[in-house]
C-alpha positions in Angstrom: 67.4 74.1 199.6 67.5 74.3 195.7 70.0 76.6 194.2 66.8 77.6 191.7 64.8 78.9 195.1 68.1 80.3 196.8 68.7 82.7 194.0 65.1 83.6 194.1 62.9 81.7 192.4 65.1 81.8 189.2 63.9 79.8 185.5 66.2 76.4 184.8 66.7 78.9 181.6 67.9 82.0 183.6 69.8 79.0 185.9 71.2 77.5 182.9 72.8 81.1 181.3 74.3 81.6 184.9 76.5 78.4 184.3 77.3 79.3 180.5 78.3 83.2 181.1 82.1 82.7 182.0 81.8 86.8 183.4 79.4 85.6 185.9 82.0 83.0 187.6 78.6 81.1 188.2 79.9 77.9 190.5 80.3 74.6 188.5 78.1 71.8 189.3 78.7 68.1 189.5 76.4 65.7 187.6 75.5 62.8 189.1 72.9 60.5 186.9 71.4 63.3 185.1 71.5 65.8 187.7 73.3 68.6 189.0 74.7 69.3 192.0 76.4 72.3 193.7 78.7 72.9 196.7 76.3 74.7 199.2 78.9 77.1 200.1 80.0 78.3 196.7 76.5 79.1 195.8 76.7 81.0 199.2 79.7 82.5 198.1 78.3 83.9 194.7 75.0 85.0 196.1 76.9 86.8 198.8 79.7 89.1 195.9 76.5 89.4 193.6 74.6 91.1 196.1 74.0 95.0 196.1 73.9 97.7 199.0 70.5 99.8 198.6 72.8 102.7 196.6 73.5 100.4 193.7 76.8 99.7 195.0 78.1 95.9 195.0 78.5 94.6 198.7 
């Protein structure tokens, strides 16, 4: 699956200001030929601390 469609249908802009915010700890990708790659399980990782309860409060 693309990261883009993992963290819900998210812009290549809104995509590329995750990897530039250092306060986001976004995972680092590795380019290969142009393109970028990243670990599966990190992005699983992030998604999973950036994710909220339904009172607001992180998970």
């Amino acid at each position: 699956m693309r990261v883009r469609e993992q963290l819900g249908g998210v812009s290549e802009v809104t995509l590329w200001r995750f990897q530039r915010d250092p306060k986001l700890g976004f995972p680092t990708p590795v380019r290969i030929n142009a393109r970028l790659y990243f670990k599966a399980d990190e992005i699983d990782a992030w998604i999973e601390s950036h994710q909220h309860t339904p009172d607001g409060e992180a998970a």
